[in-house]
Every structure is written in C-alpha cells, then in structure tokens.
C-alpha positions as CSV (number, residue, x, y, z in Angstrom):
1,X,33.4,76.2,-11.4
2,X,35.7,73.2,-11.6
3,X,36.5,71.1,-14.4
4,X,39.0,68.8,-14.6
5,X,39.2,64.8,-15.5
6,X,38.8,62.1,-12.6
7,X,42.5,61.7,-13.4
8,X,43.5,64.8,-12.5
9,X,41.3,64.8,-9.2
10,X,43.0,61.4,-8.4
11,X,46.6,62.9,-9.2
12,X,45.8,66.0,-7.1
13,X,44.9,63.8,-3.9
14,X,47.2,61.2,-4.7
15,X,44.5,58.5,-4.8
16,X,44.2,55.5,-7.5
17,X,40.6,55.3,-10.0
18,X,38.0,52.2,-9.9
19,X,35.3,52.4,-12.1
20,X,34.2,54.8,-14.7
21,X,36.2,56.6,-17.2
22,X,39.3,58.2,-16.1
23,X,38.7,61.1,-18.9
24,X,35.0,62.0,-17.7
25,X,35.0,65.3,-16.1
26,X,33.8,66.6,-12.3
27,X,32.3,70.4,-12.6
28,X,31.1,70.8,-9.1
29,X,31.1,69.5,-5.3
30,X,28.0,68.3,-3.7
31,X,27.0,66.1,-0.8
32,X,26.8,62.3,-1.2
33,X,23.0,62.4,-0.7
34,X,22.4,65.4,-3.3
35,X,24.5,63.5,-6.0
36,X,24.2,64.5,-9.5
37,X,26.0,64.0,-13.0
38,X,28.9,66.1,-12.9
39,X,29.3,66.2,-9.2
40,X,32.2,65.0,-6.7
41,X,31.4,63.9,-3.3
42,X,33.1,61.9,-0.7
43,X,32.6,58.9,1.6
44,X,34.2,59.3,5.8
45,X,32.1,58.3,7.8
46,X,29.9,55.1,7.7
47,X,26.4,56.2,8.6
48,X,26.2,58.1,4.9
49,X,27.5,54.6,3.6
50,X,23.8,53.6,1.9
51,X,24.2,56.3,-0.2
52,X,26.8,55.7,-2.4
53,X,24.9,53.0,-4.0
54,X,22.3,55.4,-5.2
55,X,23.9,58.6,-5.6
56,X,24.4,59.9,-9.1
57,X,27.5,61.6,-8.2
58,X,30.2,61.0,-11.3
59,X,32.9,59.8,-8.7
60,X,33.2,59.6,-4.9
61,X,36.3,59.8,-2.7
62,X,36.7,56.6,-0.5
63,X,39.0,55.4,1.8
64,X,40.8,53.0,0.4
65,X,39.6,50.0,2.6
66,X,36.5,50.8,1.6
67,X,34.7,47.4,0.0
68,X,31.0,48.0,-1.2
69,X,28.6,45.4,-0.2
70,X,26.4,46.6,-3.4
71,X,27.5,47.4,-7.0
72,X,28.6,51.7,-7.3
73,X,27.2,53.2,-10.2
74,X,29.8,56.0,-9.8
75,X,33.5,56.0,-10.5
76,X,35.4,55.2,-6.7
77,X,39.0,57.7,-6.0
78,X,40.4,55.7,-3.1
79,X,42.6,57.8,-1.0
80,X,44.2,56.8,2.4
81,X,42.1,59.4,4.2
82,X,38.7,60.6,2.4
83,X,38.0,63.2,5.0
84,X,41.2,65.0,5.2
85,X,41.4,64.8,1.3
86,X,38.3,66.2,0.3
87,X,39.4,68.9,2.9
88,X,42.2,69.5,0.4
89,X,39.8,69.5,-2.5
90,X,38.1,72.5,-1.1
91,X,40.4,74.8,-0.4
92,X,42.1,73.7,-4.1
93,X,38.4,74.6,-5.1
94,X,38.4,77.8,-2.9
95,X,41.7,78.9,-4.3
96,X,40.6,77.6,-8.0
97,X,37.4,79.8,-8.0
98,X,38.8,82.8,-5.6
99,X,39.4,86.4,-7.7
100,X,42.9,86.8,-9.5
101,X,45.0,89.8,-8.7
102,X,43.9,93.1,-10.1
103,X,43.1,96.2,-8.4
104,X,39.3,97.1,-9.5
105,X,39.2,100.6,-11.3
106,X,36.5,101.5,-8.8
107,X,38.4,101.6,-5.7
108,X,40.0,104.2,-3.9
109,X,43.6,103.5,-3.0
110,X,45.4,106.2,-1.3
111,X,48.5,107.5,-2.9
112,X,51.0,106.7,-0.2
113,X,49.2,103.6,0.5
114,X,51.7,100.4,-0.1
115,X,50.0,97.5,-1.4
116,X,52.1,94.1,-2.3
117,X,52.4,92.2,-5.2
118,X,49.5,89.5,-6.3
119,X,46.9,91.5,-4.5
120,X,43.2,91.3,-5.3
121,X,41.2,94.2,-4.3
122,X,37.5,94.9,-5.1
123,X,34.9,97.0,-5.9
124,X,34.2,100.2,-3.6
125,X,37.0,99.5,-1.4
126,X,38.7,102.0,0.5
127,X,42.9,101.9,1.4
128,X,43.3,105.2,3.6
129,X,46.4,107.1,3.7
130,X,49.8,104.8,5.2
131,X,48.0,101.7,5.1
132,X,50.3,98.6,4.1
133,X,48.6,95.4,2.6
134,X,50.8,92.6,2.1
135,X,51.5,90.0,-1.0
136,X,48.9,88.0,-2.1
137,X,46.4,89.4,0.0
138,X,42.4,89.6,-1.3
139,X,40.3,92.3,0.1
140,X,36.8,92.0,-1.6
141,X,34.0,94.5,-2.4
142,X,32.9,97.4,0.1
143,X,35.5,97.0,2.6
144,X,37.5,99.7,4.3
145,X,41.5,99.5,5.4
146,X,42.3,102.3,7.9
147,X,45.2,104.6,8.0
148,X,48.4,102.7,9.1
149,X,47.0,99.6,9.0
150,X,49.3,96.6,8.4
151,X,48.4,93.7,6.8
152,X,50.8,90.6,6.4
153,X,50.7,88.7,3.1
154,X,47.7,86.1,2.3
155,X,44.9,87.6,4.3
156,X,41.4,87.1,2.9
157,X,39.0,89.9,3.7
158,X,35.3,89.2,2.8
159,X,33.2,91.9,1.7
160,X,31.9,94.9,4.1
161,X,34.6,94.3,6.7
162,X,35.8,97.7,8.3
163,X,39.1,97.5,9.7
164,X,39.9,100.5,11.7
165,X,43.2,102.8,12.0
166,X,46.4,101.7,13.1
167,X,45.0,98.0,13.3
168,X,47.9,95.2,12.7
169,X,47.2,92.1,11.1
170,X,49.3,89.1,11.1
171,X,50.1,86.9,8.1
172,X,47.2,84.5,6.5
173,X,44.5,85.9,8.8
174,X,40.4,85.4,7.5
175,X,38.1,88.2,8.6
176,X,34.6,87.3,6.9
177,X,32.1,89.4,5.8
178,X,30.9,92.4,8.4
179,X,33.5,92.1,10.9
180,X,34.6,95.2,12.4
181,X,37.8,95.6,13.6
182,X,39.1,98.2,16.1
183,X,35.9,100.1,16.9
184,X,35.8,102.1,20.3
185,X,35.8,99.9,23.2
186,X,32.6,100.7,25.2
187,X,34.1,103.0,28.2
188,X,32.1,105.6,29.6
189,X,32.8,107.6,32.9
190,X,29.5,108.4,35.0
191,X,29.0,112.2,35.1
192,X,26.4,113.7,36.9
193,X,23.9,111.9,36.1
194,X,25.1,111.3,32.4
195,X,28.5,109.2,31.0
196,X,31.3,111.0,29.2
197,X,32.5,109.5,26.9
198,X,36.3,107.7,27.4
199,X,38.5,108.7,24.4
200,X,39.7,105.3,23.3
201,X,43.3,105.7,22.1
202,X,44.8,102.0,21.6
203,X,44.5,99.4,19.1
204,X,43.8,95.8,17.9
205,X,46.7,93.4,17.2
206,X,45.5,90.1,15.1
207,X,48.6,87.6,14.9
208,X,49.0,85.4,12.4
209,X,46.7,82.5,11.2
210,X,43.4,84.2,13.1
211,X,40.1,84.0,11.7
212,X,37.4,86.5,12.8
213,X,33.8,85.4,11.8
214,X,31.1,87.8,9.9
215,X,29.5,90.5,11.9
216,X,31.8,90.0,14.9
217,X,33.7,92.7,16.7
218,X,36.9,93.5,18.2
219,X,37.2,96.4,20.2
220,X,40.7,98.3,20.2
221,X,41.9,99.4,23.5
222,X,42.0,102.3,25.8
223,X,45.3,102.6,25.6
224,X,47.8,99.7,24.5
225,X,46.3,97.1,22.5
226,X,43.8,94.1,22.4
227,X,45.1,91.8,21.2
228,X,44.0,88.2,19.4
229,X,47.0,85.9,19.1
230,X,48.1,83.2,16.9
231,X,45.9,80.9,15.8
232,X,42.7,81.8,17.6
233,X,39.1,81.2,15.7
234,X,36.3,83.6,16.4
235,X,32.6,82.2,15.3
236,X,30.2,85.0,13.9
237,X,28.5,87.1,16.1
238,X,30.9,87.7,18.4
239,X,32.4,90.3,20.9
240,X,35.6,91.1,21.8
241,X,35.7,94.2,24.2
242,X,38.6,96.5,24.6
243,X,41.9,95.8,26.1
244,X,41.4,91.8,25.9
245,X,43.9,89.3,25.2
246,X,43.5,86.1,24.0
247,X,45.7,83.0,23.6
248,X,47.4,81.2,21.1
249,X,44.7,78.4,19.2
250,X,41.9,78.9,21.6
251,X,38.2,78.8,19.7
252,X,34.8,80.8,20.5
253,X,31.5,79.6,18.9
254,X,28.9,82.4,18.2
255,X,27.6,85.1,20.4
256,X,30.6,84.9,22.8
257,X,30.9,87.8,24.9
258,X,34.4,89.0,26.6
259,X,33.8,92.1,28.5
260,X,36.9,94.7,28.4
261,X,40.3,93.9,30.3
262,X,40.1,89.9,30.4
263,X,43.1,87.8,29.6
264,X,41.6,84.8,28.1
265,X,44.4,81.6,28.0
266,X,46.2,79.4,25.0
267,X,43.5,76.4,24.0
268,X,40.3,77.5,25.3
269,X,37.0,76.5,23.9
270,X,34.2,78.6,24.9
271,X,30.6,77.5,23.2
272,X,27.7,79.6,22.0
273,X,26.4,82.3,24.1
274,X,29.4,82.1,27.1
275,X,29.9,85.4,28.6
276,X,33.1,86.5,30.6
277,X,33.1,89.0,33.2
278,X,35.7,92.1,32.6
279,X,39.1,92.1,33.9
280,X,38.9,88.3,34.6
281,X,41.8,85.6,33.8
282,X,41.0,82.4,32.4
283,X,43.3,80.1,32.7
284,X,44.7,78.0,29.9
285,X,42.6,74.9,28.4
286,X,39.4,76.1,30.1
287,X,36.5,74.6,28.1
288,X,33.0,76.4,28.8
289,X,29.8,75.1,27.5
290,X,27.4,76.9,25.5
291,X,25.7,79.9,27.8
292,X,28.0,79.7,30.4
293,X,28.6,82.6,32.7
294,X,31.7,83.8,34.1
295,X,31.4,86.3,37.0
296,X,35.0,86.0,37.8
297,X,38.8,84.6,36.9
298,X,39.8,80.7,36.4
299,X,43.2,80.0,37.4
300,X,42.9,75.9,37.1
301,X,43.7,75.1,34.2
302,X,41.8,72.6,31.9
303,X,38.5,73.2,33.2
304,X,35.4,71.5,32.0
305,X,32.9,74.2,33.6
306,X,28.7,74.7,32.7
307,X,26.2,77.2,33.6
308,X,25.9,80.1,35.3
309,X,27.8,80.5,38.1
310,X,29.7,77.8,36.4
311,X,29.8,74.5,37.9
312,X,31.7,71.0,37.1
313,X,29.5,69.1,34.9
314,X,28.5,66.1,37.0
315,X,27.3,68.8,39.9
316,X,25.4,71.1,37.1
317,X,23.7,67.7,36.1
318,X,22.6,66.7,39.2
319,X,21.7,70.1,40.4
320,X,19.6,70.4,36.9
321,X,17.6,66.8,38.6
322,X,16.8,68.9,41.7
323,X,15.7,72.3,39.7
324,X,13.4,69.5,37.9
325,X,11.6,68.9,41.3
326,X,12.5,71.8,42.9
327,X,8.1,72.8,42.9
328,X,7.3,69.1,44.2
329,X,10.7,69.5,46.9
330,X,8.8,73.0,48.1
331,X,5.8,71.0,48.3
332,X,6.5,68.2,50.4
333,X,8.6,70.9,52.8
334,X,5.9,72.6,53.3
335,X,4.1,69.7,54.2
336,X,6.6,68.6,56.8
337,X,6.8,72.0,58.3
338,X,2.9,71.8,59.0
339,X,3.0,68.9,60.1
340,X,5.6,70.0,63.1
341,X,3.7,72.7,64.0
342,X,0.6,70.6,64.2
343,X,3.2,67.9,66.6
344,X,4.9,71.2,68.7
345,X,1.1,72.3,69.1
346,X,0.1,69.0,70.2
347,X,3.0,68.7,73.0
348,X,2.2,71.9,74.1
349,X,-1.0,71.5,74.9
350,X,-0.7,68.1,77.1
C-alpha cells in the first residue's frame, strides 16, 4: 500500500500542486470514476473529463493545460503528460509494493545452484542443480527453475511458472503466472498404426526484455532451439510450438497459435485467436487480425491481412457483403437457371 504526501507524488512525476493540502496523504490508486478519500487517479483522455468534478479521489493527475470548466473538489498534480506519468506511478507502485530480497526458508535451492545478489525467491520454489539466477531477479511462490537454466538479472517470475532444463533467459524478462517454458514440442512419428514419440532434445532461448503471458507455452526444440527474441510480448493463452523463432518487438494477443518450425518476423502484430501454419515465414511488420488463419508463408512485408485464407481487408469486407446474401444470391440463380431452361425448351420445341 502506498503512502506518501501529494508533495512527494508531485516531486516523483515532476509535476506542480493546485488545490488541496500538499501534506495530505495518497494510500491507493483507483480509477477516476471509482474515486475515493485516499485515492490517486489520473485525467488523459477527455471523454472521462465529467468525472473529475465529482470524483472523491484526494488528487488527480492532469495535464497541465488542463482548465476545468466546473470547480474540483480534489487536489490537481499537473504534469506535461498525465498518461505517460501515471504509467510511471505504477511501476513506482509495482516496485514499492513488490517482495524484498530474501530467500524463503521453505524453498529448495540446490547446492551448486548460483543465485545473484538482491534476489527474491518464494515459498515452494524449486532451483534444480546448475541453474544460474541473476541479480535482482524475483521468482515467486510454487515455481520451478530447471537444471542449467540461465536467468539474466531483473526477471520477474510470477507464481506456478515451470521453466524447464537448459532454458536461457535474457535480462529483465516477465513470465506471469502458469507459463511453461520449454515443454516437449509436440512431434510424433506415425508407426503402424500408432505415433512414437520424437525425443525432443533442444531448448528455448528468451532474449532480453520478453514478456510471456500466464498459462502460455513455449515449446523447446527438437534439436537447436526456439527461440523468442528481444522485446517480443506474448498475451496469455498462448502457443509457441517447437523450433519457432520469433522477431525482435513483435506482439501476439491471446490464444495465438504458431505451429512448430515457423520463422515469425521483427514487428508483427498478430490478434486473438490467429493461427500459423508450421514451417511458414512471415515476413516482417505483418499485422493479422484477430482469428486469422495462415496456411502458408508471407514474404511482403507490412501486411494488413484478415480471415481465413487471409485476405486484404477491403476484399475480406466486401466478400463478408456477399457471404451476407450469399442464400438470396443462390436464390435468384436458381431462378435464372429455370428460367433458361424453360426459354431453351421453348426454342426447341418451335
């Protein structure tokens, strides 16, 4: 819980007071419509503006043009940006209120294990034999750290995540709570009727600044690696088959599926339910609305692709206008065909 003076809030974001006591004190964060004594909120964008003259929030954050059209009960922090600074004030508040370092006297730390300095680590968590966890790192309750896994400084791993053997991970990556990283990747050989199983002997590389959302997967490889670069975000819910790479900042809302083998480019955004065809390239910038399906590779780069086969947009929209009446097209078809029988009958019989 927070608890420090409008003063400090306004020299922490570098913003000036109006109104209300410098001295009172904020303990929370709330929305600007669920105001309440003690609370800070923040005003960006415009729509929300009729709230702030009701809200019973102690102080709101403001740009600083901001001029009220009615009297504000609450204290006003002007900043030059409101959005990007309450964006500060939450990871200051996720830092403030995140464990200290400590290592929890009911884990299990292996002896040869090397863990950095400034390192929080939970209840119940497991660090096998020749794993390496970096400075400043947290690993919360329940999780398990493979052998040989590498972990750069400032990771954050939320509870239940199981990260598996010989897994690297970069420097100031996020995994949240229930992802799994490094299971088999689903390879099976057809065997007389049955599949035999492939052994799957590879691993998963995360580079630095990746974020892996809760209950998502990330297959390792066959052999060699799969690998998530710099910067990418992962949504929950997702599934990253074996041997996959993908680019540098590209971004994948939930229930994203990318079967094994695809080389997936830098920049891409992929929406909710897209799935990928294996050993398919996509090229970089490729955007793919939300349950969009990819039979194949994308070599142009900068794509704006819907549906399934994907289309451009303006095609999938006006094909969408003719599925609409496809019944009524069908129809009326049908109508002309009988009636050309009915004329070829007609000449045929004069």
């Amino acid at each position: 819980m927070l608890n420090f003076t409008l003063a400090k809030i306004a020299e922490i974001l570098g913003g000036t007071i109006e109104g209300g006591n410098p001295d009172s004190s904020v303990h929370t964060l709330c929305k600007i419509d669920e105001g309440h004594e003690g609370g800070l909120t923040f005003l960006a964008n415009p729509k929300y503006t009729h709230y702030i003259y009701d809200t019973q929030a102690t102080a709101v954050i403001v740009n600083a043009d901001f001029k009220p059209e009615h009297p504000v009960k609450a204290a006003l922090i002007r900043v030059s940006n409101s959005y990007e600074a309450f964006a500060r004030l939450l990871a200051f508040y996720n830092e403030y209120t995140s464990p200290k370092p400590g290592i929890s006297e009911l884990a299990f730390i292996a002896p040869d294990a090397k863990i950095g300095k400034d390192v929080y680590i939970g209840e119940f968590v497991v660090v096998a034999s020749g794993a390496e966890i970096g400075d400043g790192c947290k690993i919360y309750p329940q999780c398990y750290v493979g052998s040989q896994v590498k972990m750069k400084e400032n990771c954050l791993v939320y509870p239940g995540v199981k990260i598996y053997p010989h897994t690297q991970i970069g420097k100031a990556c996020i995994l949240q709570a229930g992802a799994v990283i490094g299971a088999d990747g689903f390879g099976f050989a057809p065997n007389n009727g049955s599949y035999e199983k492939i052994p799957q002997i590879g691993n998963v590389i995360l580079e630095d600044n990746v974020e892996i959302g809760a209950n998502t997967c990330v297959d390792k490889a066959t052999m060699g690696s799969t690998i998530i670069k710099e910067g990418v975000k992962l949504d929950n819910l997702i599934q990253i088959g074996h041997n996959v790479v993908i680019g540098k900042n590209t971004v994948m809302a939930a229930q994203v599926g990318i079967a094994g083998s695809t080389k997936v480019g830098e920049n891409c955004m992929f929406g909710g339910q897209v799935g990928v065809a294996g050993h398919s390239t996509i090229a970089n910038g490729v955007m793919l609305a939300a349950q969009t399906g990819v039979p194949g590779s994308i070599r142009k780069e900068n794509t704006v692709l819907i549906g399934a086969p994907p289309l451009d947009p303006a095609i999938f929209r006006r094909s969408c206008v003719h599925f609409k009446n496809l019944d009524s097209i069908v129809d009326r078809l049908a109508q002309v065909e009988k009636e050309l029988a009915d004329l070829k009958s007609s000449c045929q019989n004069k």
